[in-house]
C-alpha positions in Angstrom: 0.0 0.0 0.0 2.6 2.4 0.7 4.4 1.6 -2.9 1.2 2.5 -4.4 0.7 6.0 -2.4 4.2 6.8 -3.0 3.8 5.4 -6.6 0.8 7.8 -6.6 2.4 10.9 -5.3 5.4 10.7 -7.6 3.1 10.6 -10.7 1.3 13.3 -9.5 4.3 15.3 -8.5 5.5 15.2 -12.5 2.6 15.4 -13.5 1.8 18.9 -12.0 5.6 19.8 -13.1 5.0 19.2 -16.2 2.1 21.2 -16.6 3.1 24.3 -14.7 6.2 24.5 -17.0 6.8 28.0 -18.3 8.5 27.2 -21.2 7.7 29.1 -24.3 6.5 27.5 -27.5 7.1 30.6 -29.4 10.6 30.2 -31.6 11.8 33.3 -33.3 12.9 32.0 -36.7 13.7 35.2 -38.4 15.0 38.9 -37.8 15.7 41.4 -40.3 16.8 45.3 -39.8 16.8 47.9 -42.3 16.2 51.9 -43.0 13.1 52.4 -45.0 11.7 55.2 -46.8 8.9 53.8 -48.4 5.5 55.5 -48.4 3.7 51.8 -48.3 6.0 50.6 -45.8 5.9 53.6 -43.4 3.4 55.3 -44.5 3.4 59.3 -44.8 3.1 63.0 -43.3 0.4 65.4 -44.7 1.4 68.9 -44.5 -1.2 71.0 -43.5 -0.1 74.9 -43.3 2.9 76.8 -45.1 4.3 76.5 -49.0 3.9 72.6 -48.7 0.7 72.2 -47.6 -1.6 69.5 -49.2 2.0 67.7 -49.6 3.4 64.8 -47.8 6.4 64.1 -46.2 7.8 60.0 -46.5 10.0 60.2 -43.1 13.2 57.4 -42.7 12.3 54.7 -40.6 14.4 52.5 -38.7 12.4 49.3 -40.2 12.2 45.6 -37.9 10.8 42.5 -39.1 10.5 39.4 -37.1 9.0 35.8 -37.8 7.8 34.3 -34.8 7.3 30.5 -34.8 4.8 28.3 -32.9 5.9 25.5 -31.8 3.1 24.5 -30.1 0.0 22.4 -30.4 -2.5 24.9 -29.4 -2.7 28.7 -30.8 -1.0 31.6 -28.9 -2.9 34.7 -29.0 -6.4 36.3 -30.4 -8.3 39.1 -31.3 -8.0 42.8 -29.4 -6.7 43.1 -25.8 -6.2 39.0 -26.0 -4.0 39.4 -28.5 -0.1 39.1 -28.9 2.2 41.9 -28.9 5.8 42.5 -29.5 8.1 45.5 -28.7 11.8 46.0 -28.7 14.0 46.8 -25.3 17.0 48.1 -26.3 20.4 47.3 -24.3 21.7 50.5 -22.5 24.6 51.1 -25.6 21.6 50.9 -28.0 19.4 53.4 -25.9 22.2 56.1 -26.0 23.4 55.2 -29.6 19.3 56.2 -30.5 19.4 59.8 -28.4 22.8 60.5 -29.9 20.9 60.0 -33.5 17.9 61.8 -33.0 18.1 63.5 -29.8 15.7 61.5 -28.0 15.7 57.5 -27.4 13.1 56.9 -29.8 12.0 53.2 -28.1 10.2 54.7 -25.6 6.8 56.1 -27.0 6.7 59.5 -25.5 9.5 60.5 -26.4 8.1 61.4 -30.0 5.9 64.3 -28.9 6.5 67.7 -30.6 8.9 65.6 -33.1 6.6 66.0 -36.1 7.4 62.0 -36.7 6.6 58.5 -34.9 6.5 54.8 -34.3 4.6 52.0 -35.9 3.4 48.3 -35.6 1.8 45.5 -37.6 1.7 42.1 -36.2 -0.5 39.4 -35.9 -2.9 38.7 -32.8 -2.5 34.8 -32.9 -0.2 32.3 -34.2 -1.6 28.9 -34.8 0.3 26.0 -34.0 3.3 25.3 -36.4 2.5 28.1 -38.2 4.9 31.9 -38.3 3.1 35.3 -37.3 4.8 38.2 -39.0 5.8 41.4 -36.4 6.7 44.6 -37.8 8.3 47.7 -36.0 9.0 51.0 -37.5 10.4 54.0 -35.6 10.6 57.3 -37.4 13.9 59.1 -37.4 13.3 62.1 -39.4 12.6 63.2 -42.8 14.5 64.9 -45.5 12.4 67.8 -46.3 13.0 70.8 -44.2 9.7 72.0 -42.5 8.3 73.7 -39.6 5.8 70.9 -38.9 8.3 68.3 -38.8 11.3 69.7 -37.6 13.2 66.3 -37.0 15.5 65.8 -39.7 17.6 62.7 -41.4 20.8 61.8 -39.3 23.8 61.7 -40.8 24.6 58.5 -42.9 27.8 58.6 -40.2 25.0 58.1 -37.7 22.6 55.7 -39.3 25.4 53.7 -39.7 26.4 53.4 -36.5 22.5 52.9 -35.3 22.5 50.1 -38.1 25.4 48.5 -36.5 24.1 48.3 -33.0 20.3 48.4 -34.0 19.9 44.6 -32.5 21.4 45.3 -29.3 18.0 44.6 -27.7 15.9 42.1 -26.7 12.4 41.1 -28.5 9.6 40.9 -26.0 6.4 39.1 -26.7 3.2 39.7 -24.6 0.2 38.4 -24.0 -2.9 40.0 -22.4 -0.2 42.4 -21.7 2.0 40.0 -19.5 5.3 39.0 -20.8 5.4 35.5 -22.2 9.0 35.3 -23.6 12.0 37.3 -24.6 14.5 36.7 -27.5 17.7 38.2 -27.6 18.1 39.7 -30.5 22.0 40.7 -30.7 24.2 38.3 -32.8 26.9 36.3 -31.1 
């Protein structure tokens, strides 16, 4: 009898371990990191007063793509507020290589205001199993055109080089329901 209990209570014990496990399902298969100046890609800036207006203004974008894999046997993700999410957390040298660009580290969301420019995202809510979801982050770093309205201009090719170089000096987090469900390191070793 006490073979069985303890028989029992071990089975039990990996059973519970094995379902509480944390480990993520999510696999990131591919990372890719560019400049864009693409009106489709990025999108654009109406003008709306002065010489230019009715114009628009394509701004530079510092352009990430990621392909996340499920691994899984059950879908990750959903619709709205359920949905997953991904944003970029850039190591300390990255942060201070992007305010020595544009004057402001442009990974944190506020720090666009009064900049004329933005950020961007288009990703997909869910992931099925064994299947990729696409992520897409864009962060605006200036445009070429000078105008009042936008007054953040194009770093130096000097400096985009140098962001370019350090740009995956960050980790890739992926939420859920706005909780952390996994991190990839994004820099290359």
């Amino acid at each position: 009898m006490k073979r069985f209990i303890m028989l029992s209570g071990l089975i039990l014990l990996f059973i519970l371990l094995t379902a509480c496990s944390s480990k993520s399902s999510l696999e990131l298969v591919k990372s890719k990191v560019d400049f864009v100046n693409d009106k489709s890609k990025v999108g654009a800036i109406g003008i709306t007063e002065g010489d230019m207006k009715g114009q628009e203004l394509v701004p530079t974008a510092l352009y990430y793509e990621f392909e996340i894999k499920n691994n899984g046997n059950e879908k990750i993700g959903g619709i709205g507020d359920k949905g997953l999410r991904v944003k970029i957390e850039p190591n300390d040298k990255l942060a201070a290589i992007s305010k020595e660009t544009v004057g402001f580290n442009f990974f944190e969301p506020s720090s666009y205001k009064e900049t004329g420019v933005g950020y961007g995202a288009s990703f997909n809510g869910e992931i099925l199993p064994n299947k990729n979801g696409k992520y897409i982050l864009t962060y605006d770093l200036g445009v070429s055109e000078e105008n009042p309205q936008v007054p953040l201009r194009v770093p130096s090719k000097e400096k985009l080089n140098k962001l370019k170089d350090h740009a995956l000096d960050a980790s890739l987090i992926v939420t859920l329901d706005g909780k952390e469900i996994t991190r990839f390191n994004l820099k290359k070793e």
